[in-house]
N, C-alpha and C positions, 0 to 999 in steps of 0.2 A: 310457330312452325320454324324449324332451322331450315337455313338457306344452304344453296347449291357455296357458297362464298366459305360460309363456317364453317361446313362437312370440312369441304377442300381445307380449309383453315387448322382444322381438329387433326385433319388429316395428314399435314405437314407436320404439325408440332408430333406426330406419333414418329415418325419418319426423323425427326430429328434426336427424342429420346431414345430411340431404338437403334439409332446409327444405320437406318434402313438405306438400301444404296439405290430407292426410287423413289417418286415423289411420296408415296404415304401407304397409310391404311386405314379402308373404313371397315364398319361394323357392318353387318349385314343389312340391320335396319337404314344404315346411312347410305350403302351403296342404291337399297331398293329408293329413297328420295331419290337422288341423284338420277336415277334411271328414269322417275317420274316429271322433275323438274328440267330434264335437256333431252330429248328426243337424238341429238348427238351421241350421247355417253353410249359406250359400246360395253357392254357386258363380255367378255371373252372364258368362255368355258374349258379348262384345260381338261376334264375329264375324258376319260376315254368314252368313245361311244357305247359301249359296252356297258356302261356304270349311265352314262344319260339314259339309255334303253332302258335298263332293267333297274333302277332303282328311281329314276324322273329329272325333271329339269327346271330351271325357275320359271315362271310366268311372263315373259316379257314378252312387247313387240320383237316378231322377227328382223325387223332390221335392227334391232339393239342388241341382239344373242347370237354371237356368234360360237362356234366351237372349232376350238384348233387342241388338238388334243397334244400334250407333253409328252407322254407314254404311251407306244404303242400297246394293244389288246390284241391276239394274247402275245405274250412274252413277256411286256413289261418296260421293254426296249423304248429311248430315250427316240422322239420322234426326229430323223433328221430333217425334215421339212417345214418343223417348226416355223422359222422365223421367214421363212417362204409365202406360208400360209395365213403368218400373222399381219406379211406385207396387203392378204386380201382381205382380209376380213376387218383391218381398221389402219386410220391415216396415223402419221408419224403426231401428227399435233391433235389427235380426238384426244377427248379424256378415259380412258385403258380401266374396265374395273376386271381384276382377273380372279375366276372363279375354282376351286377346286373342291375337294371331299370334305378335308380338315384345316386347309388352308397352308398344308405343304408347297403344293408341286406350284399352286398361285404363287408363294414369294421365289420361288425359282423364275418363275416367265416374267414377274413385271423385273427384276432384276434382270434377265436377258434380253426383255426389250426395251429397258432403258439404256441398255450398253448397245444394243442396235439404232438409235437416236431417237428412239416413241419418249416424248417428252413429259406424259400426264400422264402416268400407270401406276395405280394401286391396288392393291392386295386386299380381296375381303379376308378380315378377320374371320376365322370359325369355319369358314366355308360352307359348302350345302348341306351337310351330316353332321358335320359336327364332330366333339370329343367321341371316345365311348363311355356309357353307363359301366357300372358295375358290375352287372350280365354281358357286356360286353357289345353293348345294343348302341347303334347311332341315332342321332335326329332325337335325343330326349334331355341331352346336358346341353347343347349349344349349335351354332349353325342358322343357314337361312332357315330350314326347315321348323325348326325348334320354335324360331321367331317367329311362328304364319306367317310367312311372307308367301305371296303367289307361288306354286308353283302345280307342275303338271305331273302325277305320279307315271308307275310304269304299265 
């Protein structure tokens, strides 16, 4: 079994190759250990509620799942309360894993809350959906979903 030490370890050297401007990124299987092995680890959901409603959300303890949405629903519009809401839902020094669709709007927020001084923010690779198939279809090329990993439909 990989440790909470190696992920974070895996996770750096990704962060280093990538010239990522936050501590890393894990894979989706890596963030779900993580989430298993520290009761700490904060899962942070940037999806808008609208997309956790009607399409599901990961399985986790609620004090680990938090959801601060990047983009407002409807519009689209960049949330200004962002880094307000990110101040509640997790400390500057937890370890930050940030969640989205395909794993855009994630490397956007752990990048602005590292420039806000959250010192352990990573990005799930794939995010919750995933690429799209060929049909145009998510949740079947990659993502937490794709993985079985826990999660709760809509």
């Amino acid at each position: 079994m990989t440790t909470k030490d190696e992920i974070l370890a895996r996770a750096g050297e990704r962060a280093k190759e990538n010239n990522l401007p936050y501590a890393g990124a894990v894979t989706p299987q890596e963030a779900y250990v993580l989430l298993q092995a520290d009761p700490h680890t904060k899962l942070v959901d940037v999806r808008t509620a609208a997309e956790r409603d009607w399409v599901g959300r990961v399985a986790v303890p609620e004090e680990q799942h938090q959801a601060v949405q990047w983009n407002l629903y409807p519009g689209g519009v960049h949330n200004p309360d962002f880094v307000a809401q990110l101040a509640q839902a997790a400390g500057k020094d937890d370890t930050i894993l940030f969640l989205c669709r395909s794993g855009v709007r994630s490397r956007h927020a752990a990048k602005l809350a590292t420039e806000q001084g959250y010192k352990h923010c990573y990005d799930i690779l794939e995010g919750f959906e995933g690429d799209k198939d060929q049909h145009g279809h998510r949740k079947t090329v990659s993502g937490w979903c794709k993985h079985n990993l826990p999660w709760i439909g809509a």
